[in-house]
Structure formats: C-alpha cells, structure tokens
N, C-alpha and C positions, 0 to 999 in steps of 0.2 A: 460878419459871419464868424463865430468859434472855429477858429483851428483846433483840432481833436486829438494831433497823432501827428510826432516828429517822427520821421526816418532817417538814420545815422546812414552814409555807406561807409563802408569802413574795412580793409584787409590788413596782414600781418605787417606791413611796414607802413603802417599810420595807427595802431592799435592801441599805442601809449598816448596818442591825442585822444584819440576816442573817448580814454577816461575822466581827461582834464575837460571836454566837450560834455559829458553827459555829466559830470559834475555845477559846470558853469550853468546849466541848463533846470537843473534839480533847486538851484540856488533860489529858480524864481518862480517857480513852474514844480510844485512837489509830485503833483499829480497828473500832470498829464503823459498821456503813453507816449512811452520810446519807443521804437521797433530799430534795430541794427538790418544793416542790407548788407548779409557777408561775402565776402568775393576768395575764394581759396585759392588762387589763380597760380598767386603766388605762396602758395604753402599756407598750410591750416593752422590756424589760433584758435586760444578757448579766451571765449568771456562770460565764462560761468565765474566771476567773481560780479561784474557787472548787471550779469541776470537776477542774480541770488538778492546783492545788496542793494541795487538802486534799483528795482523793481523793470528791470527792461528784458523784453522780447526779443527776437528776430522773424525775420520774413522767410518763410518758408515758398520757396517757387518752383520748387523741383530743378533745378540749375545751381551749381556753385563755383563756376569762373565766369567769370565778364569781362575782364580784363581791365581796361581803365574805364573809369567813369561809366560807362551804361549799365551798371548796375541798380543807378539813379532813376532810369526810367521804370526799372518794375512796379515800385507805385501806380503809377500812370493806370495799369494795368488789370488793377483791383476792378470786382465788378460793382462793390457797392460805392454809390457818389460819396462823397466826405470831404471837407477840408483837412491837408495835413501842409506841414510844412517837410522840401525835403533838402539835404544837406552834405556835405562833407564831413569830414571828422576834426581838419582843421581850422575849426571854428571855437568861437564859446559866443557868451552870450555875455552882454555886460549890463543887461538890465532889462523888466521885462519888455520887449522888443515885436512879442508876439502880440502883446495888447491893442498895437495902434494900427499894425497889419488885417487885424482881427477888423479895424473899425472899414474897412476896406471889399466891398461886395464882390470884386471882380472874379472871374475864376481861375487865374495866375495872375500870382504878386510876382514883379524881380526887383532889382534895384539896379540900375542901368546908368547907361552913360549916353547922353542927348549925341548922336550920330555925327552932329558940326566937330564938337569935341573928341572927336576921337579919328584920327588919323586914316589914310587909304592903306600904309604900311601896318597897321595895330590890325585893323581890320581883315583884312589878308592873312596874318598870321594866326590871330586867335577868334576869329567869328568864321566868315563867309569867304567863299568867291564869288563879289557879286556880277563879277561879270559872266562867268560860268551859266550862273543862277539866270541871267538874263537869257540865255540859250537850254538849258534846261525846263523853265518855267518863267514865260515869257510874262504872266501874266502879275507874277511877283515884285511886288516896289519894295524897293530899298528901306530896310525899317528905322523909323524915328529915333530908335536905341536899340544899342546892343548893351550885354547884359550877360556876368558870369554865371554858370551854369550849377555854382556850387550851394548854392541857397535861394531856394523858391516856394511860395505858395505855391500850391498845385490842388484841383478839383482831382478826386479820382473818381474813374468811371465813366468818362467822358470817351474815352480815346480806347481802343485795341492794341493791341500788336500786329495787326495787319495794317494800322494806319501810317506804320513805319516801317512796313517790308521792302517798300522799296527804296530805303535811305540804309535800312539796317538789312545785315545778315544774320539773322536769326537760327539758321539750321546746323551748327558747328557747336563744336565743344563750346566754342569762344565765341560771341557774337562782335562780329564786326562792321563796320560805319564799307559801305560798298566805294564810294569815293572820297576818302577823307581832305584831298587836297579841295576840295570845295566844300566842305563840313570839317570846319578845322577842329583841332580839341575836339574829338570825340563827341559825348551829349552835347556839349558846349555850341559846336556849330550848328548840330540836328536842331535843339530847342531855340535856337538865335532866328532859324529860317522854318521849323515848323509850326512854333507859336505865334511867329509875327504871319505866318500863313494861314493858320486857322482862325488868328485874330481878324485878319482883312477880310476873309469870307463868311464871320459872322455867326461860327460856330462857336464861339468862344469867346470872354474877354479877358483882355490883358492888360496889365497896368506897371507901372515905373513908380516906386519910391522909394528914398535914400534910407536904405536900414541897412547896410553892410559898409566897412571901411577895410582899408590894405595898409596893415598895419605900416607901411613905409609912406602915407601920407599925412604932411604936416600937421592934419587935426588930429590922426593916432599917436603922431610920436607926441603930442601937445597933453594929451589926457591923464587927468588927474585919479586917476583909478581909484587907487586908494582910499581918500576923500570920497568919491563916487559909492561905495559902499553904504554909508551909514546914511546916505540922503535917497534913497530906494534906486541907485543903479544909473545905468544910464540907456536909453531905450535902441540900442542898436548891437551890431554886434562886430566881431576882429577876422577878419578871412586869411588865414597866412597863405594862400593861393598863390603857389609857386615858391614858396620862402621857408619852405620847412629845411630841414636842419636834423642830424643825427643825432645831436646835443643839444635841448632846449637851451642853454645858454648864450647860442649862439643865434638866435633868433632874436627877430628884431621886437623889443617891446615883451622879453621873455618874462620879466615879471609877474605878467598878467598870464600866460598860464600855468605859469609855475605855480600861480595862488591856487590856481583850481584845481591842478594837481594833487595841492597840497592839503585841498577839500576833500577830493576823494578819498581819500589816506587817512584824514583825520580819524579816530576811532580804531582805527583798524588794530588788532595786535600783532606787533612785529613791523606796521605799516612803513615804517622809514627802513629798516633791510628789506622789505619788498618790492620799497620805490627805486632803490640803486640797484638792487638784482633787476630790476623790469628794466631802468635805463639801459645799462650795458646790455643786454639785449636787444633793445631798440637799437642801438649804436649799432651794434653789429649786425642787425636783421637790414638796416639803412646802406652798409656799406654794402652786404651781400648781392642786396637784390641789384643795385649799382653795375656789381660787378658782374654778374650771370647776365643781367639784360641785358649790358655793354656787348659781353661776350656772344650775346646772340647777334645784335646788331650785325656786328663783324663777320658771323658765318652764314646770316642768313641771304646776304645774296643770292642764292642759289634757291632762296623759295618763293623769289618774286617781291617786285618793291609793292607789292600790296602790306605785305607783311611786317616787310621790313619799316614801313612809315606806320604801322601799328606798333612794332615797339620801341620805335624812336620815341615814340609820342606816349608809352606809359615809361620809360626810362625817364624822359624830362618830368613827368606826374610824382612817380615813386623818389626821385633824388631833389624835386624843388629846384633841379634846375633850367 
C-alpha cells in the first residue's frame, strides 16, 4: 500500500534538523507531501523558507503546544483513512526506504527490537511498566517487540482522540500522558502498549521491520554513505534519538547530515551566511531551552511530581540527554 504523506514533528530547538530531514527526504521522494507538526511549547519559529522552497505544509489542529512528543499522535486523528509515514525531525533518509515499507499491507509499520533482546532495565525505562500494566489491564500480554516511537507507518482514521483519553490528558494548554511512570517516554510508551493492544484485539494490524538504525551502532558507524549515493541510496534510515548535539559536529556519524544540510542550502543566495547564522542560533536555542527546563525542574516541586516527571522527560527529549 502507497504511503501518501510524511509528517515531520518538529519545535524550535530541533528546527535546523528539520531542514537537513526534509532535504534528505526530497532527495528520494520529490513529490511526495510533507506536512510539519509544529509544537510552540517552547517558543515560536518560522519555516516559511521550508514551506515556500521544498513545497511543505503544516497541520493545522487548532492547538499549538504538546510538549514533548504527543504531537505525533495528531495524525492518528485525521478523519480520512490514508497511509502516512509519521516521524521526528532527527532523522533523514538514506535511500528510498519508503519503497519496501510501502510493499508491506499492515496498518502500522515500526521497526522494533524482538522483546528477549531487549532488557527488564531498558524496558522500564523507555517502554512500559509491565507490571503495572498487568494490574491495570489484566488482559494485556507482554508484546513480542518494543519499538521507538520516532518513525512509523500509521493508517489515519482508524482511531479517535477518545481512544486515548484515558492514557492521555487532553483538556489543558499541554496535553499530558496521566501516568507517565507506566507509559514511559511519552507517545513512545502510549504507542509501545496501545498498538500492541489494538493489535491483540484485532482491530488493527501491526508489524516489525528493520528500517531505522542509532547512529551509535556498529552497522551506522560501518556505512559507506558516500559511495551509497551514486548506487540509488541505501533503503533505511539514521534516528539520532537521544544523541542530538547543539553543534552538528559533534554528533555521531555528523557527516551524513551535515550532507543534507548542505542540500538544502545548495542554490540558495547567501545560503552559507544563512547556514552559520541559523547554527549559532540553534547553539544557543539548544542551550537555552536546557537551561529554562532545568530551571523549571528545580522550582517546580511545588506543582506536583505529575509535572515535574513531564519536564524532566522533555529536558532529556530537547538536550539528547
């Protein structure tokens, strides 16, 4: 089934990936729709350079803070069905990726980690509490993989916003995850324990295949990128998920988006004083939000560890650490 329509999420201190993402993505894909899922949560940006010149959209929802990550779900949300692919900003594409996804009928793609492999400690931290989950929702088994939340096929149209009122808080400026110590990482846990729930009862299907890599393992730090260009790509893609960096230099395997960086820019006049004026911005939009969350962390005792373990959890999202 054609996927039709990428969703970026994307706010002011992940913004300069963005462009190196919808570049990498244009590379393979000239035509297919972009839609941006903008989050002002933390302060407003413009990507009217992004609209104008690589032909991309945004989602209109009548909301403009999410805070971390559930911004990702408003697709979901749409009422007409369609395949879309939905994403992060710190991503690219290294070849078309979307082709073999595409040969794949299921109604969500992830690319997961088979559940033996993957720890009771990993698990805990960045998926589920399954033991919670076992008192909560007795009826729910343990799933066969877990699975980052930062790049998925997704059917829209399927699902509501009431099909997650009771996991999500929906009615505040910010929408927030009601128990996050058993829906860890934000979407990340939600979609780890309500895909593998809709998948078990039949409403849905779900499926595992290996189309994303961390740029920290041995087959990313292995790739011949460069070489990979001139022989049509290579069909998956690079998730720096958790490993962002205020200075693309310092990221790992930074080459690879520094190319695509370096794609979007091409043409452009003035594009190389636009690209150091946009980093040092970024630098500094990277250390701010650090410092403001930080600073909240520290005062917010007093509003309840509801809160507090919401912005612990977009401090470590916004700094990569």
């Amino acid at each position: 089934m054609t996927i039709d329509r990428i969703f970026i999420a994307c706010y002011v201190g992940d913004v300069r990936l963005t462009r190196a993402c919808v570049a990498s993505i244009r590379r393979w894909y000239p035509k297919i729709r972009i839609t941006l899922i903008k989050d002002y949560s933390q302060g407003s940006f413009s990507t009217r350079d992004l609209c104008r010149r690589w032909e991309v959209d945004e989602l209109v929802t009548g909301r403009t803070n999410y805070g971390w990550s559930l911004s990702k779900l408003e697709p979901l949300f749409l009422k007409e069905q369609a395949r879309c692919f939905i994403m992060d900003s710190d991503i690219v594409f290294l070849g078309p990726v979307l082709d073999a996804l595409g040969r794949c009928d299921a109604d969500f793609i992830v690319s997961g980690y088979p559940a033996h492999e993957v720890s009771s400690e990993e698990i805990l931290k960045h998926y589920l509490d399954i033991e919670k989950l076992k008192v909560l929702d007795p009826e729910f088994q343990p799933p066969p993989f877990y699975f980052n939340a930062g790049h998925l096929v997704a059917t829209t149209g399927v699902f509501s916003r009431s099909d997650l009122s009771h996991i999500i808080d929906w009615s505040g400026v910010i929408p927030y995850v009601r128990d996050p110590k058993t829906y860890c990482c934000a979407d990340q846990g939600v979609l780890n324990y309500f895909l593998h729930q809709q998948a078990g009862k039949g409403r849905i299907t779900l499926e595992s295949i290996d189309f994303a890599q961390w740029p920290k393992t041995p087959r990313a730090r292995g790739l011949r990128f460069a070489e990979s260009l001139s022989h049509g790509g290579i069909p998956f893609m690079l998730h720096w998920a958790g490993l962002r960096k205020p200075f693309l230099r310092d990221m790992i395997r930074h080459d690879i988006i520094e190319f695509f960086e370096n794609e979007y820019y091409r043409g452009v006049r003035f594009g190389g004083a636009i690209k150091l004026a946009r980093a040092a911005s970024y630098a500094w939009t990277s250390y701010r939000i650090k410092l403001v969350v930080g600073t909240k962390i520290k005062l917010g005792q007093s509003i309840g560890p509801r809160w507090v373990a919401q912005l612990k959890r977009f401090f470590r999202a916004a700094t990569g650490e």
